[in-house]
N, C-alpha and C positions, 0 to 999 in steps of 0.2 A: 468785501472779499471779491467781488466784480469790477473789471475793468476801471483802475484806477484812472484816473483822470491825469494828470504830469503838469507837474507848474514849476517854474523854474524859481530858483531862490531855496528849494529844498533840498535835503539831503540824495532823497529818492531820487528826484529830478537830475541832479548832479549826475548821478550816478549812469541814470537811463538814458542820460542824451547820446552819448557814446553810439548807442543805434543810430538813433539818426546819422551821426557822423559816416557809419557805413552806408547809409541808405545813399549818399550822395559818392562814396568811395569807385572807383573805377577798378578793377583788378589790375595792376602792374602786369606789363607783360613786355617781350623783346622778340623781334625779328630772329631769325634765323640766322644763321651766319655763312657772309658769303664764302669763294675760294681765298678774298685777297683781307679779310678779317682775318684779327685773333682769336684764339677762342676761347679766350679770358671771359668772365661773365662782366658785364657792364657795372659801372659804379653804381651802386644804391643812388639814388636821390631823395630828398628832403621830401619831396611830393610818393616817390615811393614808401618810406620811412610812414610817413603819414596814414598811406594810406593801408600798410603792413598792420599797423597801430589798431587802425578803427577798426577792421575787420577782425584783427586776434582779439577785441576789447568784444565783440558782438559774439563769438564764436563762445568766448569764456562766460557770457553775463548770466550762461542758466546755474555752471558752475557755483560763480560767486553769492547769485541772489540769493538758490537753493540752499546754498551753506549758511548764507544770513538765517532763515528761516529757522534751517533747523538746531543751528546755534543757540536761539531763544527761544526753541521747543525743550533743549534737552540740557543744556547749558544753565540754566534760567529757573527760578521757581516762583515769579511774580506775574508772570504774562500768561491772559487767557488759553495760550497754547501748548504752557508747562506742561511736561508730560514726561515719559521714559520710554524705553526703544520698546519695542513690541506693544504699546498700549495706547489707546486712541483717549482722545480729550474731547470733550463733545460741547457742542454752545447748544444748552436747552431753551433756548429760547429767541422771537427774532428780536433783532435789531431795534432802538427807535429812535428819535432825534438824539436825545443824550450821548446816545453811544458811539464813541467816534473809535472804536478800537475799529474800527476795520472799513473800512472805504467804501461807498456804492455798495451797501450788504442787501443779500437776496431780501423779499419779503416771500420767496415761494418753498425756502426749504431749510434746514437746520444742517448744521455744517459739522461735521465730526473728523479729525486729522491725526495721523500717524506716522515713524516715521522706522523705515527696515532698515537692518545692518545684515545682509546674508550673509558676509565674509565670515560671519560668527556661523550661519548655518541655517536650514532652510527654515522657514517659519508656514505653521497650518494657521489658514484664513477658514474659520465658521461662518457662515452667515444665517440668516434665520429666514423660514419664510413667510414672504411680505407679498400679502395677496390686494391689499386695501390700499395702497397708497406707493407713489414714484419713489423708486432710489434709483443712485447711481452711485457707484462704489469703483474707483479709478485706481488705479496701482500706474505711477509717473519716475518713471529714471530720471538720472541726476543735471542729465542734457533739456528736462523737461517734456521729453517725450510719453505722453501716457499710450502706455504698450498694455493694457489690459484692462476689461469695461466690464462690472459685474453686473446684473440687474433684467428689467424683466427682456430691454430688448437684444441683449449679449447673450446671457445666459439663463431669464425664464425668472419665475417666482417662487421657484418653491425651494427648501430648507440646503445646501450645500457646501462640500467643504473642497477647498486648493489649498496645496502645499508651493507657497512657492517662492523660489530655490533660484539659486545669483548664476550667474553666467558662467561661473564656469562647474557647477556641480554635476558628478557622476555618482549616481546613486540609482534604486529602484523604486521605480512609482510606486507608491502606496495605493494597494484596493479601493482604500475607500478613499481617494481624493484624487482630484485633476492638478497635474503639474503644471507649474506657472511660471517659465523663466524669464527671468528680467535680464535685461540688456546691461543692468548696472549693482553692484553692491547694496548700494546706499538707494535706497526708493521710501517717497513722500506717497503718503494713502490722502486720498480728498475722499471723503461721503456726504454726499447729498443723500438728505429725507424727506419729501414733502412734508407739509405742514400747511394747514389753512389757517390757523393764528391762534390766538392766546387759549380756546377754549379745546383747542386742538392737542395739543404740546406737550400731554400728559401723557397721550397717547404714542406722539412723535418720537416722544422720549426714551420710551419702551422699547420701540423697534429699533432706536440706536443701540439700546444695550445687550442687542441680540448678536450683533457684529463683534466677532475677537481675536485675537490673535494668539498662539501659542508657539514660544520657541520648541522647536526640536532638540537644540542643546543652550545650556545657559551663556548667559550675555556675559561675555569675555571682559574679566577686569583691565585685561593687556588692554585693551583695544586700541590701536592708533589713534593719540591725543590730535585734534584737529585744531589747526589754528581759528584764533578768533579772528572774525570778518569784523573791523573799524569802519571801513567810509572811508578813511582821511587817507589817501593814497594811493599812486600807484604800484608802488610798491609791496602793501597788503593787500591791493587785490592781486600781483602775482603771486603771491605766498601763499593766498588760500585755492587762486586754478590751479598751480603747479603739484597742492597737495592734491588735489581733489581729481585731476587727471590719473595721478597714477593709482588713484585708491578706486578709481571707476574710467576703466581707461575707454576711449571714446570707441563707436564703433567702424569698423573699416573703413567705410566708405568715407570718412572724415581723417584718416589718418595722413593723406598727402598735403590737406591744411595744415595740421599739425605741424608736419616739417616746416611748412613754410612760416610757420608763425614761432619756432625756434629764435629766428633772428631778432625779433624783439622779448624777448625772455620768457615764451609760455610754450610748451613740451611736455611736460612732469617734473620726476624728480632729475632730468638732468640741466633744469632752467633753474632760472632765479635772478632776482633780482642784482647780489653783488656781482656777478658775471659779467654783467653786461656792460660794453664798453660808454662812454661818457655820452657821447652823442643821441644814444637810444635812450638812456634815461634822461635826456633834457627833452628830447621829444616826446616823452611821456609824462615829465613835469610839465611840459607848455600844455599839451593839450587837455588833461586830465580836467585841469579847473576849467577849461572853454564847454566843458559836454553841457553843463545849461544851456547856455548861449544857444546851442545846436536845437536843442528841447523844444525851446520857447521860437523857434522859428516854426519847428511841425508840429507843435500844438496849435498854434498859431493862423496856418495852410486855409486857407479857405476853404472851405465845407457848403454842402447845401443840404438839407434835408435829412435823411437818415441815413447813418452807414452801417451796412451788415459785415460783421466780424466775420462772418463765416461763407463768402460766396461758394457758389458751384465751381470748383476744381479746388478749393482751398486744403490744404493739408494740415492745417495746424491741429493740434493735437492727435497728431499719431508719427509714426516712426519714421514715416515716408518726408517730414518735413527737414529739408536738407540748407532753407534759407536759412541761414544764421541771422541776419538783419531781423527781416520775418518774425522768426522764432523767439528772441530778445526780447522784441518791443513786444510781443503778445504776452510774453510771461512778466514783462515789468506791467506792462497796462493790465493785464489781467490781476495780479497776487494770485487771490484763493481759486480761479478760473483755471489758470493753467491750461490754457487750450483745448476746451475740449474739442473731440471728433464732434461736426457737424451733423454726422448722424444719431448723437447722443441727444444735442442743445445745438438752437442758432441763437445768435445773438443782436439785435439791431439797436445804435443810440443815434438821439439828434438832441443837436443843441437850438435849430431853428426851425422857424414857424414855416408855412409855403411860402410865407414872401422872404427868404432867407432873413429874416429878423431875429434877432435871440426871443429865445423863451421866458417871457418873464411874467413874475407873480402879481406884475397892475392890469395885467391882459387876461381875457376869455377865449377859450379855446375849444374845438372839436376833432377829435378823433374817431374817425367811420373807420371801421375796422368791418370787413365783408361778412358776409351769412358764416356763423359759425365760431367766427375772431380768426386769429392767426391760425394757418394749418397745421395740428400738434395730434400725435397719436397719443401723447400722456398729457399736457394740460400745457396754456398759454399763458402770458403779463406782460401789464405793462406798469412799469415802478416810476415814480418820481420823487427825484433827488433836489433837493434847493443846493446852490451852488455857496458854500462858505472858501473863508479863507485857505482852508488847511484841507479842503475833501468836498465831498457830495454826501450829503447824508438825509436821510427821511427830513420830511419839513411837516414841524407841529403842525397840529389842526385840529376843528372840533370835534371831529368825529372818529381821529384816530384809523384815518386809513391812509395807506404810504402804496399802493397796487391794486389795480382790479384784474381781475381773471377771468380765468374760465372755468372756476371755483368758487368766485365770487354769489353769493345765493342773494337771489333778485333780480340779476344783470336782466334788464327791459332792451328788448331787438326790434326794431322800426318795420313796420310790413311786411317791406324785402328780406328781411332778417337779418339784413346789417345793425352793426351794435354802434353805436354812438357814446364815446367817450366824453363826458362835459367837465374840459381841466380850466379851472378858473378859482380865486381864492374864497369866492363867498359861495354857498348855498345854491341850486339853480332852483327852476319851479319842483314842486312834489313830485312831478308825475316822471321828472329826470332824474331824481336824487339817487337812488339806485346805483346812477352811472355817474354819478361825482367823483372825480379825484381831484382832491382839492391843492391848488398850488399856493405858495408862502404869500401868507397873509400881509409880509411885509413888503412886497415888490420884488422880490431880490431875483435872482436869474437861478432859473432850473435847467434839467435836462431829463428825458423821457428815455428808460431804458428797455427795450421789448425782448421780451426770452419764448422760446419754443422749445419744448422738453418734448424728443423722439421725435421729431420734423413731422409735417404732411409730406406727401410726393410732390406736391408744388412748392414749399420750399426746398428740399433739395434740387428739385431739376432748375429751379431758378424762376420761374412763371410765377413765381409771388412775388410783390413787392410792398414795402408797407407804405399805407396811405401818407398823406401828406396831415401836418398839424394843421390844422385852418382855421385862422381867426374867425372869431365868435362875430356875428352880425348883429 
């Protein structure tokens, strides 16, 4: 449910290269016009056409993906995430090799997801209070913007309830609850629950079932039938931003893109695909199938070391995030992440060692992490993923650990109090084992994912940096 990885040759992939393609996109723009000009506006060009494309194609992908998702949340009744509108579906349990339903899945918390139709009417949010262990309970509009953080550092611990109510509701606040308006009709619920692991989860599970939703009035038979999200075109994915625009129209400050992304067929309801003249849908058939190609160049990018998802100014996950390039590739690399605010979670991955080397499971490795671990007012990790064909996923071992923490009961500190991570496939001495994480017995190539729940003040002001992998001596 974390930061998916992008390979090209997949569906996903297909789909998300389209960022990139913006990422390299230039804004079209024209001179002024002098006394002895027309003032006719200049011919589109192929290169404008283009690059009109990549950017309405990044502007739309929270649109499209979000619609995927929730398509096979409420649509569907075979997928981990079947559920119905007002009611959360909860994974009681973590992840382990086997489970390939979900991508890079935490080992720090249990994932519970829901999904709001306000246009039906406002809905009350319970929570219970949760004195003993981290949540985070996110309310994310349709743009992927999460505009509301429940939990202890937003809102405290203890027992509370929000009514909340779509954008355009007039109504009177309820005594006993905090109003909560969303930006968008249609809003995705992400919960995080701590969890220490299987002995834990009994427990974990309990505090999921404390969180719930109650319509205000009942879920409307009418409800606008939403198209189904294919993959295979560009054509259905106009079909489903054009519905999904006007069913959650976008907010101001994005409304003069809008206009200009009219010419290639995305607006609302007054766009569509048979509209559009011959030339815009061949430049939407040419490019559509090339967005791998694009993928597999920035996955590709040369790298060193670790990259933090979340530096010091970054906006992603909150309202203020206005890059559409940006904003796309975080919600396709992320899935179940959805951007959070930095001040909730940082995020850092590496794929190589200090001597930029890939990570791999025939090598020994050290991880010095400072007095303390990462700086986190609710709790640190660091996860490893063995790299397969199809994803990242926990890599077998004897002992059945996939993460150490700052949870982890034992973790041994060196003098100085720094902690010494030992990632290597076999067993190190007794007096280390505590601090094993053990990497794929088979060689294969990993990557080391590190999360910070509630930041320290030094990762957010940016004076933190995370250590280097260093081959074992």
């Amino acid at each position: 449910m974390h930061q998916k990885i992008c390979r090209v040759g997949t569906r996903k992939a297909a789909l998300i290269a389209g960022l990139c393609l913006a990422v390299f996109a230039a804004s079209s723009c024209s001179s002024g016009a002098t006394e002895s000009e027309p003032e006719s506006e200049p011919a589109v060009t192929a290169t404008d056409l283009d690059a009109t494309i990549k950017e309405a194609y990044s502007f739309a992908f929270p649109l499209y993906d979000l619609s995927r998702y929730r398509w096979t949340a409420l649509e569907t009744t075979d997928s981990r995430t079947s559920t119905t509108l007002n009611n959360f579906v909860h994974s009681r349990s973590l992840a382990g090799p086997d489970d390939t339903w979900a991508n890079g899945p935490s080992q720090d918390v249990l994932y519970s997801t829901a999904w709001l139709n306000l246009a039906d009417g406002p809905v009350y949010l319970d929570i219970p209070e949760v004195q003993s262990r981290y949540y985070s309970l996110v309310l994310i509009d349709f743009y992927s913007n999460s505009f509301f953080y429940a939990g202890e550092r937003t809102t405290g611990t203890q027992a509370q309830k929000h009514l909340v109510v779509g954008p355009d509701w007039q109504g009177e606040a309820p005594a006993d609850a905090t109003v909560v308006r969303a930006p968008t009709n249609d809003v995705y619920v992400n919960l995080r629950v701590q969890t220490t692991g299987t002995a834990d989860q009994v427990a974990a599970n309990a505090v999921q079932d404390g969180f719930r939703f109650t319509p205000t009035q009942p879920v409307s038979e009418s409800s606008t039938k939403r198209v189904q999200p294919t993959d295979d075109d560009p054509e259905n994915y106009l079909d489903v931003v054009n519905q999904m625009l006007e069913l959650n129209p976008p907010p101001a400050h994005d409304q003069s893109a809008v206009d200009r992304f009219r010419e290639v067929g995305i607006c609302g309801a007054d766009c569509g695909w048979g509209p559009l003249p011959d030339d815009i849908k061949a430049a939407w058939n040419a490019k559509y199938p090339e967005f791998g190609r694009y993928m597999q160049e920035f996955a590709n990018r040369p790298s060193q070391g670790w990259t933090n998802y979340n530096p010091p100014g970054s906006v992603l996950g909150t309202t203020e995030q206005w890059d559409y390039t940006r904003r796309a590739f975080a919600l396709s690399a992320g899935g179940g992440m959805l951007g959070m605010d930095r001040k909730e979670a940082n995020y850092w991955i590496t794929f190589t060692d200090a001597d930029n080397a890939p990570l791999l499971g025939t090598e020994g490795y050290v991880l010095r992490l400072p007095e303390g671990g990462i700086p986190a007012e609710a709790f640190w990790s660091v996860t490893l993923y063995e790299v397969r064909e199809n994803g990242q996923y926990p890599s077998p071992n004897p002992i059945d650990r996939y993460v150490i923490s700052s949870e982890t009961e034992g973790l041994i500190s060196n003098p100085d109090g720094s902690i010494d991570l030992h990632i290597q496939p076999t067993a190190p001495s007794a007096e280390a084992a505590a601090n094993w994480l053990p990497s794929p017995a088979d060689g294969k190539k990993f990557i080391l994912f590190a999360r910070s729940y509630i930041p320290g003040a030094d990762v957010l002001a940016g004076t933190f940096t995370m250590p280097p992998v260093v081959p074992a001596t």
